[in-house]
C-alpha positions in Angstrom: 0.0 0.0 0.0 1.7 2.7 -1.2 2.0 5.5 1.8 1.8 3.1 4.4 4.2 3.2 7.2 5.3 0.9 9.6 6.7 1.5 13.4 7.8 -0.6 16.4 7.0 1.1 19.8 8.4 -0.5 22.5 7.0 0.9 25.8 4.7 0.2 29.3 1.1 1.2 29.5 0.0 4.0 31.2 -3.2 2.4 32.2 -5.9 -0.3 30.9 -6.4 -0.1 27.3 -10.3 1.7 26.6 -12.5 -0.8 24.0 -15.6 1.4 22.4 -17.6 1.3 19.2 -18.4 3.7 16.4 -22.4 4.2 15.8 -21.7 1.6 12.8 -20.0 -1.3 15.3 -16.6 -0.9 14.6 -14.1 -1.9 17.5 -11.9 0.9 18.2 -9.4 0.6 20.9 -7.4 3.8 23.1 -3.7 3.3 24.8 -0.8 5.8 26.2 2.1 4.3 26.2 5.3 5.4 28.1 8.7 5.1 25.7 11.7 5.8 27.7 15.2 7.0 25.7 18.3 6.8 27.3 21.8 8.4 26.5 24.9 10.1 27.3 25.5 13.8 27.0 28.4 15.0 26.2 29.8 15.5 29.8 29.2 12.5 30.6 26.1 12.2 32.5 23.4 9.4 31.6 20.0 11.1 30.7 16.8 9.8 30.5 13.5 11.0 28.8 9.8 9.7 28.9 7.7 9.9 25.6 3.9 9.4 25.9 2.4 8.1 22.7 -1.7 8.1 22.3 -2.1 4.8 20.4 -5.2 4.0 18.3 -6.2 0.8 16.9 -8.8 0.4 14.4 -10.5 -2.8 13.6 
């Protein structure tokens, strides 16, 4: 499918995924999801930064 990308997310969940459906019946499913990055500045020092990600899955 041309325009499609693809990406891995590799993260914990910030609380219970949320299940609803559209007026037509169509699953739809609601997550945040904590991705942590870790490196080293140039001094030295280890740093770490949180991402939140709203994920959305369709059926």
């Amino acid at each position: 499918m041309a325009g499609l990308n693809k990406v891995m997310l590799i993260g914990r969940l910030g609380a219970d995924p949320e299940m609803r459906y559209t007026a037509n019946g169509q699953a739809v499913t609601t997550f945040n999801l904590a991705v942590n990055r870790n490196w080293t500045s140039r001094d030295g020092e280890r740093r770490e930064d949180t991402e939140w990600v709203t994920v959305v899955c369709w059926e």
